[in-house]
N, C-alpha and C positions, 0 to 999 in steps of 0.2 A: 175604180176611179171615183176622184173625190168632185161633186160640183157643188157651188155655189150662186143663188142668182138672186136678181137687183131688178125691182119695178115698179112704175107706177099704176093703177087703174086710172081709168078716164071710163063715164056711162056716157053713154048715146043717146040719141030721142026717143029710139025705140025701149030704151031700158037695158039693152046689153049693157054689160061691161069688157071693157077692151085692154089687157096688159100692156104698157109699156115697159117691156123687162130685158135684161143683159145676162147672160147664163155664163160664168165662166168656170173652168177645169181648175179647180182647189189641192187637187190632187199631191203634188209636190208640196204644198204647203201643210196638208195635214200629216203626211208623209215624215215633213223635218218635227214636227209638233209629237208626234211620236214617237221619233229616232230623239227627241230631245228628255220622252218623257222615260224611255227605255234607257237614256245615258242617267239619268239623274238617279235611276232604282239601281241602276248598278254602281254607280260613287254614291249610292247612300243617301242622299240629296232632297229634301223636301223642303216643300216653302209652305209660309203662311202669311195671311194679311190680315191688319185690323179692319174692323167695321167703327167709323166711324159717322157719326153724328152733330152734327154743331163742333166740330174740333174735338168732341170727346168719343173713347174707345169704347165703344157698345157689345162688340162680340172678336171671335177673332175666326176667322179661317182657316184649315189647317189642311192639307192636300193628303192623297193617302199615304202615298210614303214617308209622310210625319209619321203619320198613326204607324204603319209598321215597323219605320224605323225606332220606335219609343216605346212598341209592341204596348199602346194605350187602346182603352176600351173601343169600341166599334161610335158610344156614343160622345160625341164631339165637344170635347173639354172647353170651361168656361174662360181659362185663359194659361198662361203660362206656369204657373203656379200650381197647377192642376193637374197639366200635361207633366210636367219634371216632377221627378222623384231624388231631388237633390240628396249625396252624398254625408252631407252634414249641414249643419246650419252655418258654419261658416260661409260654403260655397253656396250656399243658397239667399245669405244677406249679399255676398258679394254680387250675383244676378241682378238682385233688387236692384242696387246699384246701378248696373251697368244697366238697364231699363229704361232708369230715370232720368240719367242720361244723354241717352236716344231720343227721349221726347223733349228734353228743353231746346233742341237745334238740329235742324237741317247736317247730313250727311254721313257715313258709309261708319257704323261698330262691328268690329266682329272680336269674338274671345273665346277658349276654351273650355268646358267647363266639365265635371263629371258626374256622371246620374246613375240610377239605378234603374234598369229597364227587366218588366217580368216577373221574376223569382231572386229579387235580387242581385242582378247580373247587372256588372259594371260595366259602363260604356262612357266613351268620349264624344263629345260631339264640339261641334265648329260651328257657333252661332253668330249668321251674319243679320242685321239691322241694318237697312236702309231708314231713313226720317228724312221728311218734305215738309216744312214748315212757311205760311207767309204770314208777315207780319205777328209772329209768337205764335200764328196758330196752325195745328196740326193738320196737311190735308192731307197726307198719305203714312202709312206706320206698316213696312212689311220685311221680306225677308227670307232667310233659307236657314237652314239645320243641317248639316253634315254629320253622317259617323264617322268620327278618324279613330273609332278605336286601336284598328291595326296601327295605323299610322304612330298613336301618340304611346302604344305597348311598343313598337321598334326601337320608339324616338328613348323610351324610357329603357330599353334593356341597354341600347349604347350609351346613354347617360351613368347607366349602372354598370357598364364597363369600362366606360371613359374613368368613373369613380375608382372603381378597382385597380382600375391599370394607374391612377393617381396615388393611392395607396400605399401600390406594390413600392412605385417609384420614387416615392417621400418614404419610405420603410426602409431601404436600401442604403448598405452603407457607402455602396458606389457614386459618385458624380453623377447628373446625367443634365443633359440640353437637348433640347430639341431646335430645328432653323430649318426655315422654308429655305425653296427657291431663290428669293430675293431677299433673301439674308435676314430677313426679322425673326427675333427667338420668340419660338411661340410655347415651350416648355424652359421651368430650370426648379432643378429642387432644391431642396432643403441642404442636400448634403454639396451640392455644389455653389452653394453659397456659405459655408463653413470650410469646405478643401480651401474656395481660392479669394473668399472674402469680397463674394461680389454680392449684392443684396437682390432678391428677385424681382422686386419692386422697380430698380433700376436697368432691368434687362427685357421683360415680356413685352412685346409689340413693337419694339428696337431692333436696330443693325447690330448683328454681333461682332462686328470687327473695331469697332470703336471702344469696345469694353475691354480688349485685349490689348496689354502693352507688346510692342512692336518684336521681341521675339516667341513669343509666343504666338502670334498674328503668321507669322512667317513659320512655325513649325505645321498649325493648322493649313493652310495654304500650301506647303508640301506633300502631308499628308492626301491630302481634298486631290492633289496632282497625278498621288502614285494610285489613286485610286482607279481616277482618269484614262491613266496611262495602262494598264495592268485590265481594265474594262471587268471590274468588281465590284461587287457590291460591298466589302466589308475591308477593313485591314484592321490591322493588330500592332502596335507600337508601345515601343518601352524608349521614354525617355527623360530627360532631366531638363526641367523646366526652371529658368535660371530664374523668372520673374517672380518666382514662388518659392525658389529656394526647395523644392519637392523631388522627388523623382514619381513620374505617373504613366501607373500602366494605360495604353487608352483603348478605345474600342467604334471604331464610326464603321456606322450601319447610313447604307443610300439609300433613298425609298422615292416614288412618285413624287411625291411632295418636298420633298428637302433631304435631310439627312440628320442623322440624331447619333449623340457621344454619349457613350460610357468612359468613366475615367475612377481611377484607384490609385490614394496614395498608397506607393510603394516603397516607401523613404525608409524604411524602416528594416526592409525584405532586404534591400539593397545594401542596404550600411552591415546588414547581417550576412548577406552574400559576399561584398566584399572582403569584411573579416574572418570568413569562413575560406577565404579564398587566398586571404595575406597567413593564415594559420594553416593551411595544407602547402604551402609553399614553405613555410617554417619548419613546416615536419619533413617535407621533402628534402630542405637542405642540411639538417641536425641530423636526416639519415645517412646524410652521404656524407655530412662531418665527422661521425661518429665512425670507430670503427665496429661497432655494434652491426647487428643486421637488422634493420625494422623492419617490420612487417605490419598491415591492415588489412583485416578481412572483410567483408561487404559479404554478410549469408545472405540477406533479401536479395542482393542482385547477383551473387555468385561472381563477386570481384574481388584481386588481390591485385596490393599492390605490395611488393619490396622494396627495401631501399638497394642503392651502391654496393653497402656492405657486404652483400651475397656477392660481388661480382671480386670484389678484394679478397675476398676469403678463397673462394673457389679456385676463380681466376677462368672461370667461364664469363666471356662477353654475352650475356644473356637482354642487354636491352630491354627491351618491354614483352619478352617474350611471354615471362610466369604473369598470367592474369590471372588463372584459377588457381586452386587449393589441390586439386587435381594433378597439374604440373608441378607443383611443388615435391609431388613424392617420389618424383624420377632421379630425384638430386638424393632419398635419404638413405641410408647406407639398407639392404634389403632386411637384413635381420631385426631391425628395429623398427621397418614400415609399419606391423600390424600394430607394436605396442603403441604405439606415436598416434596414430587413429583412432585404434578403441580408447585408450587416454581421452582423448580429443571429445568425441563422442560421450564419454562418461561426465565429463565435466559440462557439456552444453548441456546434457541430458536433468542434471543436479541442478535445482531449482535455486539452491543456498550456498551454489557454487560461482566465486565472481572474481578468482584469480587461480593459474595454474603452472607447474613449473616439469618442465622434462629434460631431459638429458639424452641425447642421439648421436649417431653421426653422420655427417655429410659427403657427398664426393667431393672430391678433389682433381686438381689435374695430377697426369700422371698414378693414373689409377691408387691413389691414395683416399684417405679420408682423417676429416677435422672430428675432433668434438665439439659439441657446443650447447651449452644450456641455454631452453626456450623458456622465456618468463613473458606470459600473458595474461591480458583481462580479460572478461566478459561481458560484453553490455546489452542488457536483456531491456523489451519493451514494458508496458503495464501488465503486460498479461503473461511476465515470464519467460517469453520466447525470445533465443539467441539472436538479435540481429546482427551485432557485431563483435570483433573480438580482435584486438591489438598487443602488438608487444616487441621481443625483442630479443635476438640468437646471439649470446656471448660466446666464443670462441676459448675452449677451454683447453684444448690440448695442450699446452703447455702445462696445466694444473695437472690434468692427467697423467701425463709424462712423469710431474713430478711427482705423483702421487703415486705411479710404478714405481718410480726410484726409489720412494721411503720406503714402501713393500717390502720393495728387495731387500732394502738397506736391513730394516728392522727385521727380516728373517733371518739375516746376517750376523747384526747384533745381538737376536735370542739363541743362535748356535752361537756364538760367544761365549756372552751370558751364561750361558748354561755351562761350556766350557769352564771357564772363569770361576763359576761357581764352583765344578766339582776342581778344580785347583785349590782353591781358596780351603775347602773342608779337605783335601790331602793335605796343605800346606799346616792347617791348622792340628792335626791329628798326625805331622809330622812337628812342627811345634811342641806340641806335649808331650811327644814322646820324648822328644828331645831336651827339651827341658829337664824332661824328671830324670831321662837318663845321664846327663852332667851334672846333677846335685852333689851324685854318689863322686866321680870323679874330683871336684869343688871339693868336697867334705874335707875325702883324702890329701889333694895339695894345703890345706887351711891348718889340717890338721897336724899334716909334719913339718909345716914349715913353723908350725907353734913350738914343735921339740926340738928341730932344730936348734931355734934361737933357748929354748931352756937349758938342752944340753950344752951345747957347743957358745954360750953366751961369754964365755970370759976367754975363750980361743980365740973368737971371730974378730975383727977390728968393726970400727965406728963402718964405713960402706958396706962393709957386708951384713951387718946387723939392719941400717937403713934397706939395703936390698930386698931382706926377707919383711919389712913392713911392705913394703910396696907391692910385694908377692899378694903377702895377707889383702891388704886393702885392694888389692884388682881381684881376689876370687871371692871377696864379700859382696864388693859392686858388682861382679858376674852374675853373685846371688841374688841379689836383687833385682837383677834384671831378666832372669832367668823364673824367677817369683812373679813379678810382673808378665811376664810372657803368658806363664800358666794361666792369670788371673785372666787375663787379655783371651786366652782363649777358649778358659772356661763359660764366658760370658755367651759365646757364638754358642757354644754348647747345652749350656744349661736351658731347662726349661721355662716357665715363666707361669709362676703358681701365685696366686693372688691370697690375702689374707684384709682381714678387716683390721688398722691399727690406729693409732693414735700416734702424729708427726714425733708428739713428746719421745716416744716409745724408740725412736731413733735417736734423739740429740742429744737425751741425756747416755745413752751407753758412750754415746761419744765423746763426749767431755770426759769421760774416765779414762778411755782409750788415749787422747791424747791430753793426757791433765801435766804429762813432767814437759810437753812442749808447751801449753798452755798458762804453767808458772814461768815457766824460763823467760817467756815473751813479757809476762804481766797482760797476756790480752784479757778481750772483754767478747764473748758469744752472748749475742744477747736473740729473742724471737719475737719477732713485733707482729706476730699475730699465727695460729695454728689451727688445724682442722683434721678431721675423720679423715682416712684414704682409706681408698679400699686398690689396692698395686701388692707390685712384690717387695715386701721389706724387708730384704737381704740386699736387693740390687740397689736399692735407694740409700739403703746405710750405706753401701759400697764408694753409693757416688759423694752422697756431700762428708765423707772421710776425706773423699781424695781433694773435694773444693776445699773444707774448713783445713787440712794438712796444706794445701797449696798456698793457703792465705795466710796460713802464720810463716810457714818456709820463706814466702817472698813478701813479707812485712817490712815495713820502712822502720831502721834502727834509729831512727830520729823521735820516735814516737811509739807509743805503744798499741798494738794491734787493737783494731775495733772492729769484728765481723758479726751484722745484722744479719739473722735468715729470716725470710717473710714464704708464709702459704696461703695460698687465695685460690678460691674453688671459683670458676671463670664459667658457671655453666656445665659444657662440653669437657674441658679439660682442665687442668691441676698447671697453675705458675709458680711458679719455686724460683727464689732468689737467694746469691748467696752476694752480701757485700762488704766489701774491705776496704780501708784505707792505706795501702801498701803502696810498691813502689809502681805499680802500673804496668801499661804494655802498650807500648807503642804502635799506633793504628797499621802501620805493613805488615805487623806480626799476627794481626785479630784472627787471620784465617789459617793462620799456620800451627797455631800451639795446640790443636787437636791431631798434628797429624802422629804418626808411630815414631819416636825417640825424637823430638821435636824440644830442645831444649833452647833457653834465651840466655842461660848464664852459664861460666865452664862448671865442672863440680867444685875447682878447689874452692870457689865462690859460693855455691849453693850447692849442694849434692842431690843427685835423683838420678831416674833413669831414663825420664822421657818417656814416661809411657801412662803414667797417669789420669792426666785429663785424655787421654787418645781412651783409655778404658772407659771413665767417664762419658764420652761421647758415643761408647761402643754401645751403654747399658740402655743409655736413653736411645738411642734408635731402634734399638730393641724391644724397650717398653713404647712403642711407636710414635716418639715425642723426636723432637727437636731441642738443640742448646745454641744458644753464643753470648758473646760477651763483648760490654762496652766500657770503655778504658781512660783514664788521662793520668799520663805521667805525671808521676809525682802528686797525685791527688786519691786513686786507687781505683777496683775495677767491682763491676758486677756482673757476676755471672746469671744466665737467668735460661732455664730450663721450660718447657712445657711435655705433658704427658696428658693424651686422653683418659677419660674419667670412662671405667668399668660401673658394670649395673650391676649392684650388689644383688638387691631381690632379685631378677632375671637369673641371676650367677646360682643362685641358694636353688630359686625355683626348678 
């Protein structure tokens, strides 16, 4: 127990002295004076006071939990300046300051400030000042010290997360706002003030509902409801904000305090979703337009979809059954399951592989089967790998079918053919025989019906003398066609032996061969231009004989024959012309006067056999050329030939 006592002395006569004193129990009171000095070491808490003098500061006081809390020397610092180990000089002009202050007036400073206590160890402290002034002059100057170090390291990590989290939230390409309770926006960043063009300046410590035109106000205030209603903290909404012309994903988060929005134009996602959505609708309908059978494969997700077309071809009602690639192979005919897959597989596998084409067959109803050629793409990611692959099943049977038929046909045709052919070479080698064998027969009626008319000439009358010309002249014309036959099918016969010549080396034997038809006429052979061959020059004299004889034979007697022949080395092959200005041939006939005894005039008008140009035509298909001829009556015609050109050095070599 604490006491405290109070008295006066009074002396007597005798010279005692007598207390007059009052003893009281302190106890409680020094009790709270300890529990006060025990709270002030534990918040850190120390005071000090001036000593002052005449109004001025002489010393100052300092309790010991200054001195601890400041961890300053034992011996008692001459003033403030002595005690603080300020930070910097700035924070230490700034003290000054706040000092002087304090002493020009009466009433209550306190400020933060930070020192160095010890070893350099930073500490915060909470300097309170009391000042008592009368009349300008100082009568009291004291005060307390606080550590907030904890305090003001708390205050400063949530400032430096507050900061962060400010950062984050200005860095973000999201929208975001933050709204108390009572509706004041106490966040808006950067990006939501560029989504919806509202300035942030005009929103912080304001109602948010006054910022928002009225549909918008009313989607928020939905939202805010279903939240309500649902007893959640969050929801998720995609919609189309008409006052913005946007479409925005959004995001409100409820918290103690208010609630706060994330928001993301989405206008962009959407118009591409849509399109993406008006274009698999296109594809879906151009599949079941088509009679084609589409098809899309999805590997990342193991999705197929086909079109209609499978359902037409088939004529299995399959609906939405074939999702996978999997079901697809129940449909393809078994023998050609593996090839169809490993195919499949090779091509995804092929890095440089981006289209592919197969040929299978399908079931059918009634246990039948389609063909149908598969033509697909591939669409690989950046890295190569098949994500996707599209395309499209033509239904080919009918090509098939028809592609049996030719088979057949053309095996048909080549036993023909072949047929045909070994006809053609008995026909021909009955030809010859036959030919050569009526020469002898010809000779003998030619030649007696000659003595005949020698002998019997002045016995016979006028018809029967004409009778034996008529004889004569039908077994000459025999002979000549009998002549021609041979020629006609020694051509199929003979071989085809090449020599190196000169065009000349042909036209002039010719001009001698037919020089008494060539006076008769008065014509004119002239060659407007000549070159090396290297062919067979028996079969080429053979031919243009028969052209330059055809061209004077059927010369216009109005005029005198004029036949050009031109040779031009064309590359690959040899062109040969032969031209006339004769009587012509009439375009229905161009195709006909190569064929065998193919005549345009009777003989007593023109004599021949009709077999001429048909030899002509024989030689050059032989020498593996082509001929025809272009015509106008009455003005005359050009024949004009081509024959592939022989490699003479290759031929030697």
């Amino acid at each position: 127990m604490y006491h405290e006592g109070f008295g006066n002395p009074s002396k007597k006569h005798d010279g005692s002295v007598v207390w007059d004193s009052l003893i009281v129990d302190v106890t409680e009171r020094f009790e709270l004076a300890e529990m006060a000095q025990n709270i002030a070491k534990i918040a850190r808490i120390g005071s000090w006071e001036a000593i002052l003098k005449d109004g001025v500061i002489a010393d100052y006081r300092f309790s010991k939990n200054l001195i601890e809390i400041l961890q300053a020397d034992n011996q008692s610092p001459i003033d403030f300046f002595n005690l603080f180990q300020f930070t910097d000089h700035k924070v230490k002009r700034h003290f000054s300051r706040f000092i002087k202050k304090a002493l020009l007036k009466s009433g209550s400073f306190e400020e933060d400030f930070s020192v160095f206590v010890g070893e350099k160890e930073l500490k915060w402290i909470h300097f309170v000042v009391k000042s008592e002034c009368h009349h300008s002059q100082l009568i009291r100057f004291y005060g307390y010290v606080q550590d907030v170090t904890a305090k003001k390291l708390s205050e400063l990590q949530i400032q430096n997360a507050l900061s962060e989290k400010n950062k984050i939230l200005e860095s973000i390409g999201d929208g975001f706002f933050a709204v108390n309770w009572i509706g004041q926006v106490t966040y808006w960043n950067k990006s939501a003030e560029e989504l919806i063009q509202i300035p942030r300046e005009d929103c912080l410590g304001k109602s948010i509902w006054p910022l928002f035109p009225v549909d918008t106000r009313k989607k928020f205030t939905r939202f805010l409801r279903q939240i309500q209603e649902k007893k959640s903290s969050h929801i998720h909404k995609q919609d189309f904000f008409q006052d913005f012309d946007k479409w925005f994903e959004v995001n409100i988060y409820i918290s103690e305090v208010g609630f706060s929005v994330f928001f993301t134009d989405i206008t962009k996602r959407k118009l591409a979703e849509e399109e993406i959505k008006q274009s698999n609708e296109r594809f879906v309908k151009i599949s079941n337009a088509t009679n084609d059978i589409i098809w899309d494969y999805d590997l990342e997700n193991d999705r197929f979809f086909i079109g209609e077309g499978f359902q037409r071809l088939t004529g299995y009602k399959i609906g939405n059954k074939i999702t996978s690639l999997e079901e697809v192979r129940k449909f393809i005919f078994e023998e050609d399951v593996d090839k169809i897959f490993d195919g499949l597989c090779q091509a995804f596998q092929s890095p440089n592989e981006s289209n592919f084409q197969q040929e299978f067959r399908i079931k059918i109803k009634n246990d039948e089967y389609a063909y149908v050629i598969n033509r697909g793409t591939i669409i690989r990611n950046r890295s190569g790998v098949v994500i996707r692959a599209l395309g499209s099943m033509t239904d080919i049977t009918y090509q098939k079918n028809y592609e049996k038929s030719l088979q057949t046909l053309n095996e048909n045709l080549k036993k023909k053919a072949f047929e045909l052919e070994k006809s053609n070479k008995e026909l021909e080698q009955f030809a010859y025989v036959a030919s050569h064998d009526l020469q002898e027969p010809l000779r003998m009626v030619n030649s007696f019906m000659g003595l005949l008319k020698k002998r019997y000439k002045d016995s016979l009358d006028e018809r029967a003398l004409t009778y034996i010309d008529f004889a004569v002249q039908g077994s000459e014309q025999m002979k000549a066609i009998i002549f021609n036959l041979l020629e006609f099918s020694k051509v199929q016969q003979e071989d085809v032996t090449l020599s190196l010549f000169d065009f000349q080396e042909i036209l002039e034997p010719l001009k001698i061969n037919l020089n008494k038809e060539i006076k008769l006429k008065g014509a004119t052979i002239s060659l407007s231009n000549s070159t090396v061959l290297f062919s067979n020059k028996s079969m080429l004299f053979q031919v243009f004989q028969n052209l330059i004889s055809n061209a004077l034979k059927y010369s216009d007697s109005e005029r005198e024959p004029q036949i050009d022949i031109s040779v031009k080395d064309e590359g690959e092959h040899y062109l040969f012309q032969v031209k006339d200005n004769g009587l012509g041939i009439r375009e229905e006939y161009l195709d006909k006067i190569f064929a065998l005894f193919s005549r345009l005039h009777t003989r007593d008008k023109i004599p021949g056999t009709g077999l001429g140009l048909a030899i002509v035509k024989k030689i050059v298909e032989k020498l593996g050329g082509e001929i025809w001829v272009n015509s106008t009556v009455g003005v005359g015609s050009i024949f004009s030939f081509k024959i592939p050109k022989n490699d003479y050095e290759n031929h030697i070599g």
